[in-house]
N, CA, C and O atoms as CSV, one atom per row, in Angstrom:
chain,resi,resn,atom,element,x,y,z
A,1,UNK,N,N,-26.584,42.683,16.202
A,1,UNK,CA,C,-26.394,42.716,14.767
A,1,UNK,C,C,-26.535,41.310,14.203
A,1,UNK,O,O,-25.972,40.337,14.704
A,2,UNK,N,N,-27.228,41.267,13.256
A,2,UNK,CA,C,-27.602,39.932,12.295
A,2,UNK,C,C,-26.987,39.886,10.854
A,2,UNK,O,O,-27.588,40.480,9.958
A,3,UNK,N,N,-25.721,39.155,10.552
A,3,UNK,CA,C,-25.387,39.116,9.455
A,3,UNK,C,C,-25.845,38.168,8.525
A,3,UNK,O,O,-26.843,37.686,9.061
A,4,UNK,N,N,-25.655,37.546,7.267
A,4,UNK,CA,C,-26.352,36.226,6.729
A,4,UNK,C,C,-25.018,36.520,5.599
A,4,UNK,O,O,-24.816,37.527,4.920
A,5,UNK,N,N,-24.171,35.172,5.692
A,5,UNK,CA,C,-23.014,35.153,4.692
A,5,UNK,C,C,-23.794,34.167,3.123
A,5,UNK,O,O,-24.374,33.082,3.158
A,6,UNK,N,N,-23.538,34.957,2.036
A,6,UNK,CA,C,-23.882,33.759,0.817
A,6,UNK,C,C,-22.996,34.134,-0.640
A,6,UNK,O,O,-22.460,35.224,-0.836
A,7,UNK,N,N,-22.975,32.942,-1.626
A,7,UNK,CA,C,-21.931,33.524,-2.270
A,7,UNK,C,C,-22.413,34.740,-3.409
A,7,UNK,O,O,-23.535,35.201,-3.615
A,8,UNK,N,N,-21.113,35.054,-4.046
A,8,UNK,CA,C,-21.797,36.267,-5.106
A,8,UNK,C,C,-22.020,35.493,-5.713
A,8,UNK,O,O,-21.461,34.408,-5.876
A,9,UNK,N,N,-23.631,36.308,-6.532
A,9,UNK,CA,C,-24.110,35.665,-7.500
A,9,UNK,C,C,-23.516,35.387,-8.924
A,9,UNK,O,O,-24.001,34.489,-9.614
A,10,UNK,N,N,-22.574,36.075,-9.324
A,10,UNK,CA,C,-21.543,35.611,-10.639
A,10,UNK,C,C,-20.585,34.664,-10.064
A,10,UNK,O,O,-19.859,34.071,-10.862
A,11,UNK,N,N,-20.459,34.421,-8.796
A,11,UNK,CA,C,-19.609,33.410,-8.591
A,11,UNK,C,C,-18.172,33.809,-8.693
A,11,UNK,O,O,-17.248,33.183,-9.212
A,12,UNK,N,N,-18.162,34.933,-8.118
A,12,UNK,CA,C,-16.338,35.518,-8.349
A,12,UNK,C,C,-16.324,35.797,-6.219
A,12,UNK,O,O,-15.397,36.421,-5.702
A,13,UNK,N,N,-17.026,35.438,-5.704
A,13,UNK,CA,C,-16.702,35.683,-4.384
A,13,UNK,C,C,-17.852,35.577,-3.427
A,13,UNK,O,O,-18.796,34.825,-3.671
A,14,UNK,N,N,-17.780,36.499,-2.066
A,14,UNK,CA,C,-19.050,36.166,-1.197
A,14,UNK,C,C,-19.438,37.539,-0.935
A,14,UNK,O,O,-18.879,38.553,-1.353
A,15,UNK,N,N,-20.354,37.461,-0.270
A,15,UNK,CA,C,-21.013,38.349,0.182
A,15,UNK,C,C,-21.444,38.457,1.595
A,15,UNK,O,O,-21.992,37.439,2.018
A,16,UNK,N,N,-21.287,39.836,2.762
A,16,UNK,CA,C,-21.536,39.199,3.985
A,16,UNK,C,C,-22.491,40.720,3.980
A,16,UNK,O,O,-22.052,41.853,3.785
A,17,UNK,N,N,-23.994,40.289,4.278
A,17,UNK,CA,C,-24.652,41.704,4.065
A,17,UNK,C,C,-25.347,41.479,5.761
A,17,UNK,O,O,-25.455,40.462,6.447
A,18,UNK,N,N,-25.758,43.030,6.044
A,18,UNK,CA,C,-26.550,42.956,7.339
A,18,UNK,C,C,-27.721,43.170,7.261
A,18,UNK,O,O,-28.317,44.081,6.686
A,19,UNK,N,N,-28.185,42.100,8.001
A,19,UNK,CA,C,-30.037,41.961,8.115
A,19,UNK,C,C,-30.939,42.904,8.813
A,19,UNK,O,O,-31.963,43.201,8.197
A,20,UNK,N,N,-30.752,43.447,10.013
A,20,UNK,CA,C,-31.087,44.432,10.842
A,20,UNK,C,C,-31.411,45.612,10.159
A,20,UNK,O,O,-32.536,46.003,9.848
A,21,UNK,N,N,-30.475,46.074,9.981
A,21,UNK,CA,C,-30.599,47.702,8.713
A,21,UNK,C,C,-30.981,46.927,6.909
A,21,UNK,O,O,-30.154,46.360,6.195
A,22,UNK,N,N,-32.090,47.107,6.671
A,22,UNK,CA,C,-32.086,46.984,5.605
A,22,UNK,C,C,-31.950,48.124,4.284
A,22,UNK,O,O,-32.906,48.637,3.702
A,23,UNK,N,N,-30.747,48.317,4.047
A,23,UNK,CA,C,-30.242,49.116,3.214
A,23,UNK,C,C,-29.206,48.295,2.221
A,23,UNK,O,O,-28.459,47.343,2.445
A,24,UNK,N,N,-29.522,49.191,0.833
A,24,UNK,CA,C,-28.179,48.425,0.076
A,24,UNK,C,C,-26.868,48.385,0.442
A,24,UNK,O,O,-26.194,47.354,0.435
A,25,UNK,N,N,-26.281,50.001,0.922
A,25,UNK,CA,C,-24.517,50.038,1.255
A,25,UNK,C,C,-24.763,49.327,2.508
A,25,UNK,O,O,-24.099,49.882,3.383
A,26,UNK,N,N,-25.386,48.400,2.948
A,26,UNK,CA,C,-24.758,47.618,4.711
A,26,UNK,C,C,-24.261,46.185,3.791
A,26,UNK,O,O,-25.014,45.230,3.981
A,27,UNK,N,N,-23.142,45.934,2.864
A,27,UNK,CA,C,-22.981,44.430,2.416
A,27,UNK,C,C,-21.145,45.025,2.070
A,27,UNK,O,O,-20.411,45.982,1.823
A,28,UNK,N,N,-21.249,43.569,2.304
A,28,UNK,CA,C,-19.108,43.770,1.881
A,28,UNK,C,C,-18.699,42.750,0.889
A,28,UNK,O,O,-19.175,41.628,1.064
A,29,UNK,N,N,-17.759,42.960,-0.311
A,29,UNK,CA,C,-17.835,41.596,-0.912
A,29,UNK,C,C,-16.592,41.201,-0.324
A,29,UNK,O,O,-15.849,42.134,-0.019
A,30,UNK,N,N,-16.101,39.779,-0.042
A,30,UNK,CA,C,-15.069,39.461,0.172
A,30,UNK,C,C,-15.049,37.913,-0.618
A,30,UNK,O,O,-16.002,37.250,-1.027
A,31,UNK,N,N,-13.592,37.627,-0.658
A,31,UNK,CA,C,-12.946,37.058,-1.391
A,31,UNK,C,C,-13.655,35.171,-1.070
A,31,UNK,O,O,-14.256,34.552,-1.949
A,32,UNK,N,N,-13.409,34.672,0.175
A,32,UNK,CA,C,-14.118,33.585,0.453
A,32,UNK,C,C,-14.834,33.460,1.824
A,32,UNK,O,O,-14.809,34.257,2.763
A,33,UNK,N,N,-15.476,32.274,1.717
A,33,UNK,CA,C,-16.356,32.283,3.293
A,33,UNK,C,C,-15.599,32.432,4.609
A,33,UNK,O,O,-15.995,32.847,5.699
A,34,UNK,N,N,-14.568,32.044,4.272
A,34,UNK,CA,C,-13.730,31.726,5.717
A,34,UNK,C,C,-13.144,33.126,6.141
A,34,UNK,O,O,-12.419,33.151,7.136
A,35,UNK,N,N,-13.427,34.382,5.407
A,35,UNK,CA,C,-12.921,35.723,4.984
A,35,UNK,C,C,-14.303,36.451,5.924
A,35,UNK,O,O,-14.411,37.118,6.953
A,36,UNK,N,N,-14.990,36.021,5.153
A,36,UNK,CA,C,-16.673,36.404,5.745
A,36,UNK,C,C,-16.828,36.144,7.412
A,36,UNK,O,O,-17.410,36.965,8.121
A,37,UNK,N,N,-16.263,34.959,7.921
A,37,UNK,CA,C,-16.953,34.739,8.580
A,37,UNK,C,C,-15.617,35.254,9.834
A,37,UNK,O,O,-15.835,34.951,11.007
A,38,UNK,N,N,-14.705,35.780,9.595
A,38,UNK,CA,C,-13.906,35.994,10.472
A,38,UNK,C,C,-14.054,37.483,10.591
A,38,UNK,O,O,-13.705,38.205,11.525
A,39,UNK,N,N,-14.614,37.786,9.514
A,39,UNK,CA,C,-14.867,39.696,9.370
A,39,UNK,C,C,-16.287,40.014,10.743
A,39,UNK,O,O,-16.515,40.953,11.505
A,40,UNK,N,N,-17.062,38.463,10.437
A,40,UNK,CA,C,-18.019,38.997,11.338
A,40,UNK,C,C,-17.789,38.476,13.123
A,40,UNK,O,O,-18.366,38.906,14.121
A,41,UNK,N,N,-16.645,37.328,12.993
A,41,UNK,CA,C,-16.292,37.486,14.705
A,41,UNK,C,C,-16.005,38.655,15.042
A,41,UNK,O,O,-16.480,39.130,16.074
A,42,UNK,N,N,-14.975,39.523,14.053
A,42,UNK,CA,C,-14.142,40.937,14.914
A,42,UNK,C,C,-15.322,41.645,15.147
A,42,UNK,O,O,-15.565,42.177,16.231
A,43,UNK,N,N,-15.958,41.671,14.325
A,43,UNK,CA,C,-17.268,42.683,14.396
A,43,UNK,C,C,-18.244,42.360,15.539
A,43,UNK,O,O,-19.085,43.166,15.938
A,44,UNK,N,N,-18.127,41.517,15.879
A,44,UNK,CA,C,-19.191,40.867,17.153
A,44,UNK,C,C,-18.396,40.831,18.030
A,44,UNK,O,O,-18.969,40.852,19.120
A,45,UNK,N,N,-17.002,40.772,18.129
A,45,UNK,CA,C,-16.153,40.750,19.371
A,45,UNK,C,C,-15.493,42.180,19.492
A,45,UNK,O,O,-14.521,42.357,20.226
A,46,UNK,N,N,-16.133,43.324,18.647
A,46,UNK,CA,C,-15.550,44.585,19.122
A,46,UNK,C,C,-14.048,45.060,18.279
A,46,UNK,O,O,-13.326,46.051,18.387
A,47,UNK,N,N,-14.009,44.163,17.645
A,47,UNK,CA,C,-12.813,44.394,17.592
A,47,UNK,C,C,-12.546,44.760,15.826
A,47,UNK,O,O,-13.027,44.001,14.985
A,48,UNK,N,N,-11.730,46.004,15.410
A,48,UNK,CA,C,-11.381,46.708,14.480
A,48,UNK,C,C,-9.786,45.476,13.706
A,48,UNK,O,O,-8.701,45.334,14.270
A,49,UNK,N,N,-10.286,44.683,12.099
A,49,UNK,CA,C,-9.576,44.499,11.767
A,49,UNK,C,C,-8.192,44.621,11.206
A,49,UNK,O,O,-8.354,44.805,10.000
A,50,UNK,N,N,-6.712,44.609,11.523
A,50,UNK,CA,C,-5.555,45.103,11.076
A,50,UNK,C,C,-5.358,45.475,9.496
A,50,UNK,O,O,-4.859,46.500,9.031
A,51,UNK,N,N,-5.940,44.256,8.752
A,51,UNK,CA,C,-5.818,44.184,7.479
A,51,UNK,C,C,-6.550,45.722,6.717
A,51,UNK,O,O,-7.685,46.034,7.079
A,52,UNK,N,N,-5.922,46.473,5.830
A,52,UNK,CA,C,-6.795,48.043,5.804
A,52,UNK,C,C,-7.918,47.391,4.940
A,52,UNK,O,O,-9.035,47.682,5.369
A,53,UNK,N,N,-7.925,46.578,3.823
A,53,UNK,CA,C,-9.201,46.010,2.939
A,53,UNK,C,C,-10.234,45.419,3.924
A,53,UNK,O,O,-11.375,45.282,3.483
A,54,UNK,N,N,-10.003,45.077,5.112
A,54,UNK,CA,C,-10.995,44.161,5.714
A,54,UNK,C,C,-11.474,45.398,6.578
A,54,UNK,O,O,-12.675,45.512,6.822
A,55,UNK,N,N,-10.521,46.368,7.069
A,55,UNK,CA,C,-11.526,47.662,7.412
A,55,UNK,C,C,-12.508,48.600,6.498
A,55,UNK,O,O,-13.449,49.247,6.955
A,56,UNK,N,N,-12.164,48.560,5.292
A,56,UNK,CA,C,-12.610,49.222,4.635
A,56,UNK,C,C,-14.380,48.323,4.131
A,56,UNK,O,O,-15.341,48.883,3.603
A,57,UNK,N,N,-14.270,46.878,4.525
A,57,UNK,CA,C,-15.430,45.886,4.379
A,57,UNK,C,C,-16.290,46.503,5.803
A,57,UNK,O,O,-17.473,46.838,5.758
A,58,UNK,N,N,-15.623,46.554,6.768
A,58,UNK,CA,C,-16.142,46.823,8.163
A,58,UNK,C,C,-17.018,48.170,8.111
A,58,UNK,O,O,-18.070,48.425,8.697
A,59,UNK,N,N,-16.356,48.850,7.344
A,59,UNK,CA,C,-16.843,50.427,7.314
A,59,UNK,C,C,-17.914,50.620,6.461
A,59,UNK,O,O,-18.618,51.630,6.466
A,60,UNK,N,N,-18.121,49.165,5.340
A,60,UNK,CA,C,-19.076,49.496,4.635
A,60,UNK,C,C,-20.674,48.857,5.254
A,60,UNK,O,O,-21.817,49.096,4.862
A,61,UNK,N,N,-20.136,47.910,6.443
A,61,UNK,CA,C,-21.025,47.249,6.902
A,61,UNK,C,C,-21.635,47.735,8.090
A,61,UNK,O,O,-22.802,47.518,8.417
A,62,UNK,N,N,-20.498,48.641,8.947
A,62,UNK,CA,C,-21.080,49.145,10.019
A,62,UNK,C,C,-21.850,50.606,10.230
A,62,UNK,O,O,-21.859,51.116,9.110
A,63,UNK,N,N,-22.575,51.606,11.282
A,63,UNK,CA,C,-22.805,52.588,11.107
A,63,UNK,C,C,-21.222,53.418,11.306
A,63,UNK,O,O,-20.204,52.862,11.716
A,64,UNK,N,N,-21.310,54.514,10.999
A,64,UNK,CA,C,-19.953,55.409,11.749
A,64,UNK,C,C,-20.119,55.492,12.998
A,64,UNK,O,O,-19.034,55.653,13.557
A,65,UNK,N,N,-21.206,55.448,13.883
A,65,UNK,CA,C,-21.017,55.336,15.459
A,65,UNK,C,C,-20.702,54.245,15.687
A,65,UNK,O,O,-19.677,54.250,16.368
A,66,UNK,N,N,-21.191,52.886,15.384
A,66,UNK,CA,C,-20.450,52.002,15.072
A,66,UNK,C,C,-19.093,51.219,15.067
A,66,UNK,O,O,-18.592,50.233,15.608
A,67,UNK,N,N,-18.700,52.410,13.960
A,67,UNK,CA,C,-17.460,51.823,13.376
A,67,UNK,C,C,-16.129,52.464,14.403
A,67,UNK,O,O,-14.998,52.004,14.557
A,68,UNK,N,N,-16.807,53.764,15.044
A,68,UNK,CA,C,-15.653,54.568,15.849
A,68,UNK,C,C,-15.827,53.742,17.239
A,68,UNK,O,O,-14.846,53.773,17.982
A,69,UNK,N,N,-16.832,53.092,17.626
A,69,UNK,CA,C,-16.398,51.883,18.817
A,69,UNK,C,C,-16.046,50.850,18.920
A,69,UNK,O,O,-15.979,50.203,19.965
A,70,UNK,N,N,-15.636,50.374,17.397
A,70,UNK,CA,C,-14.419,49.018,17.409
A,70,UNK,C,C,-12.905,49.486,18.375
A,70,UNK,O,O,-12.406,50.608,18.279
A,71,UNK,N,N,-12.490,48.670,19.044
A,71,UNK,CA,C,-10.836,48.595,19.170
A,71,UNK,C,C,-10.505,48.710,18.338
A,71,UNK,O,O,-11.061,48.348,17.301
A,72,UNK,N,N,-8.995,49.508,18.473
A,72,UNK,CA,C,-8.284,49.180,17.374
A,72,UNK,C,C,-7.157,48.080,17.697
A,72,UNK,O,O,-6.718,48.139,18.845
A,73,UNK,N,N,-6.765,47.353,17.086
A,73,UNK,CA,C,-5.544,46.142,17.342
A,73,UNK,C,C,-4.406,46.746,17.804
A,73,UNK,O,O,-4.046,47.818,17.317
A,74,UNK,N,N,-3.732,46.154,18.761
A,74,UNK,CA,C,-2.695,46.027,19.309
A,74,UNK,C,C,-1.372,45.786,18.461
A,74,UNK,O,O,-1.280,44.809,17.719
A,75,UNK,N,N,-0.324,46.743,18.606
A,75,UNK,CA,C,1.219,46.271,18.072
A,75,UNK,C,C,1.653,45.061,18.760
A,75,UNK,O,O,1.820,44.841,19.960
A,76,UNK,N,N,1.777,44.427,17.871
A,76,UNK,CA,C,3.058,42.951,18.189
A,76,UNK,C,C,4.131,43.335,18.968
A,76,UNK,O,O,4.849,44.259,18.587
A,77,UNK,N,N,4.382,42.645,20.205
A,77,UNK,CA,C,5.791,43.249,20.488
A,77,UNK,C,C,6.976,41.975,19.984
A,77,UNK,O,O,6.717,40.774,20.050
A,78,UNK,N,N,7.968,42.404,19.607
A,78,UNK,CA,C,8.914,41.524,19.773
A,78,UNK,C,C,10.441,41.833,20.658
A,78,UNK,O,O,11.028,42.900,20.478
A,79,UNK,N,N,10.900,40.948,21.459
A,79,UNK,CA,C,11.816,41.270,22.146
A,79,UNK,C,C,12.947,40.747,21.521
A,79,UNK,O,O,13.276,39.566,21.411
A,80,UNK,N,N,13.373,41.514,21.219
A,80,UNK,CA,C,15.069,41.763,20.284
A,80,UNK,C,C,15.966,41.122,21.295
A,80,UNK,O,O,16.618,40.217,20.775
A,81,UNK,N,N,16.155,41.250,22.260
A,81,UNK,CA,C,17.557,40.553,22.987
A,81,UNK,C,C,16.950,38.975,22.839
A,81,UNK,O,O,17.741,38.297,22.183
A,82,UNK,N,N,15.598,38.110,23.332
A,82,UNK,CA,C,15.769,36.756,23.012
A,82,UNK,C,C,15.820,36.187,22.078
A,82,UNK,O,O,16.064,34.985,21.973
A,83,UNK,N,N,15.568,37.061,21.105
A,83,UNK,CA,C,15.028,36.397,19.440
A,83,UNK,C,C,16.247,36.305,18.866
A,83,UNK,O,O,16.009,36.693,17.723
A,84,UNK,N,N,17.706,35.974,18.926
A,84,UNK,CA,C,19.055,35.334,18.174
A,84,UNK,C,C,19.802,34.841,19.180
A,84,UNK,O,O,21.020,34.997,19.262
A,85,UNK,N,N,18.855,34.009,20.266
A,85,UNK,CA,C,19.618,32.967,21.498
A,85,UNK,C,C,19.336,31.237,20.501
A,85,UNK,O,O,19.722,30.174,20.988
């Protein structure tokens, strides 16, 4: 997969569209570059973002076969007996 990050053209945000499929719905707008460019590690590393807005960017960018072979993220554990030593 080939993404190309650039900003929106009114200048209210970015844009992270995919090059490979050339279709209009393969683009996501997100808020800044550093947003963009972390949407497209998970996406290249397999991996299904926690945040539901940044899935819902994922879903617009990926196919549905695609999108049903991301991971999904892992629960945090926290251990209650060390955490008030």
């Amino acid at each position: 997969m080939k993404f190309e990050i650039f900003p929106d053209y009114k200048g209210r945000g970015w844009i992270v569209k995919r090059m490979d499929i050339d279709k209009y719905e393969m683009h996501a707008h997100l808020v800044n570059a550093e947003a963009c460019r972390r949407l497209v590690k998970l996406i290249e590393a397999g991996l299904l973002p926690k945040n539901t807005w940044m899935q819902g960017s994922c879903r617009r960018i990926l196919t549905n076969d695609e999108y049903q072979k991301l991971k999904k993220p892992k629960d945090k554990y926290y251990n209650s007996k060390d955490r008030w030593k």
